[in-house]
N, C-alpha and C positions, 0 to 999 in steps of 0.2 A: 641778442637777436638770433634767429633760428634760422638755418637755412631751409630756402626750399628747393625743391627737385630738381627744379633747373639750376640751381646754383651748384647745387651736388654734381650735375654732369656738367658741368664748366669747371669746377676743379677738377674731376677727372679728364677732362679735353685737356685741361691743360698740365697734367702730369703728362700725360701720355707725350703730348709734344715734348716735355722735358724740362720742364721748369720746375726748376726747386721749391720749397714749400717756402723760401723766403720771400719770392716772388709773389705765391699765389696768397700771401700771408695779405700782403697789400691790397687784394681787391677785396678777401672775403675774409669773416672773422674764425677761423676753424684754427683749434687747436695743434703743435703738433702730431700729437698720439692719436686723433682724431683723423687729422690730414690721412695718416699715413692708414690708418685702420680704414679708412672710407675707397682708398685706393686699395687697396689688398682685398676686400669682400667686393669690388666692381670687379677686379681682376677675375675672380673667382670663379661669380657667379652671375656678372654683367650690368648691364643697365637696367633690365630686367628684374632685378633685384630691387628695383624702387617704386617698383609698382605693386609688388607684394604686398594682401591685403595684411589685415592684423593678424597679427596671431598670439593668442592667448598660450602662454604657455604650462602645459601642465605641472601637478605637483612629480610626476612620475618623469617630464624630461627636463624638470631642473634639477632631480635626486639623482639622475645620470650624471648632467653636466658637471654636478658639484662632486659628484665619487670621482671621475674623471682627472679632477682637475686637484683635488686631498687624498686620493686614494693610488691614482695612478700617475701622476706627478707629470702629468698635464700643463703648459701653462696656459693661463686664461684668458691670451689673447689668444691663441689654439684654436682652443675648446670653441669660444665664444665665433671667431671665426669661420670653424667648424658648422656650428649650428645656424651662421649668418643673422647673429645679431645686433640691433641695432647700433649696439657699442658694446664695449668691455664690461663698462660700466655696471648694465644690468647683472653680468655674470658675478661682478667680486660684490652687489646689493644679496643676490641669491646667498652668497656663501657667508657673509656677514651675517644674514639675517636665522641663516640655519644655524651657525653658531650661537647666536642669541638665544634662539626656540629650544634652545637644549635638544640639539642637534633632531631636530625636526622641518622640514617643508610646510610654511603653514601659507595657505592663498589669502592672502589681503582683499577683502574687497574693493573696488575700486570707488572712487568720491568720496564726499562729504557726508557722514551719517544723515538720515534724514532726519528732520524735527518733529515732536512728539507734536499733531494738532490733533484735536478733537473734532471730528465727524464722525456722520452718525456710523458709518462703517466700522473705525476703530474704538468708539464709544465706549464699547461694552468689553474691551480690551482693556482699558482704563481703571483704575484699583478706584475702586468706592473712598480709601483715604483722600487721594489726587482730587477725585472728582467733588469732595468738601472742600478742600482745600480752595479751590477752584473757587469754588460757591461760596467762599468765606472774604477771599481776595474781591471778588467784584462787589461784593456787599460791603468790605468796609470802604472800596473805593465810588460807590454810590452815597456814603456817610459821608465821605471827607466832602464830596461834591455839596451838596446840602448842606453842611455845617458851611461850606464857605460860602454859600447863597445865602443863607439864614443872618451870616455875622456882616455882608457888603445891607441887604434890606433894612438891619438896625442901625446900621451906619447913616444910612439916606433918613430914615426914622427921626433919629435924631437931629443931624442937620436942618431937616424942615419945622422940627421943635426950636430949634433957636434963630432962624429967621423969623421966625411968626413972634416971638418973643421983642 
């Protein structure tokens, strides 16, 4: 379950009053590295903070954040802190994933690739093999159709040959 905004400024009301995260544990399902992360960047930088629109982050201020935090010995609740985001989380996804890239920044697009349809727009985008391929696929699936029409008509065919008999 995901909190939403109001739920965010009710666990922070109710740090502020002073209630431990055992307590607030009970009404609402947050972590607590989460709890405590959520209250440290409200402290910071307010409630205000949660109205902030998206922000896409660059490949040039997550190559900061990640020198930062391998290079300058940073920790990455800090850093991440620092930059007021949405969780740690995203910061140790960054440094994983530049590790991975052979140590490069690489931007993921975002979604589900889209699927390959044929209109007449992307048409002619289309490799001439695909577009047989294509034309081969509906052709033997207009065969199968008819051979199974053809094989139920001889069936009836015959049935009325040996009633008449």
């Amino acid at each position: 379950m995901r909190l939403t905004k109001q739920d965010k400024i009710n666990i922070y009301l109710l740090y502020q009053k002073g209630y431990p995260y055992s307590k607030v544990q009970r009404y609402y399902p947050i972590g607590k590295s989460n709890f405590y992360y959520l209250t440290q960047v409200l402290d910071r930088f307010g409630v205000c903070w949660l109205d902030r629109p998206h922000h896409k982050w660059t490949k040039e201020e997550k190559l900061n954040a990640i020198h930062r935090v391998l290079f300058n010995n940073e920790t990455e609740g800090g850093v991440a802190l620092d930059l007021g985001l949405s969780s740690i989380g995203m910061l140790t996804n960054w440094i994983r994933d530049y590790r991975k890239n052979d140590y490069n920044v690489i931007d993921k697009p975002k979604g589900r690739p889209r699927k390959k349809t044929i209109t007449k727009r992307n048409q002619k985008k289309i490799k001439p093999e695909d577009k047989k391929i294509k034309e081969l696929e509906e052709e033997l699936l207009y065969l199968r159709a008819e051979n199974a029409y053809l094989k139920a008509l001889r069936e009836l065919a015959i049935e009325d040959q040996k009633k008449q008999k």
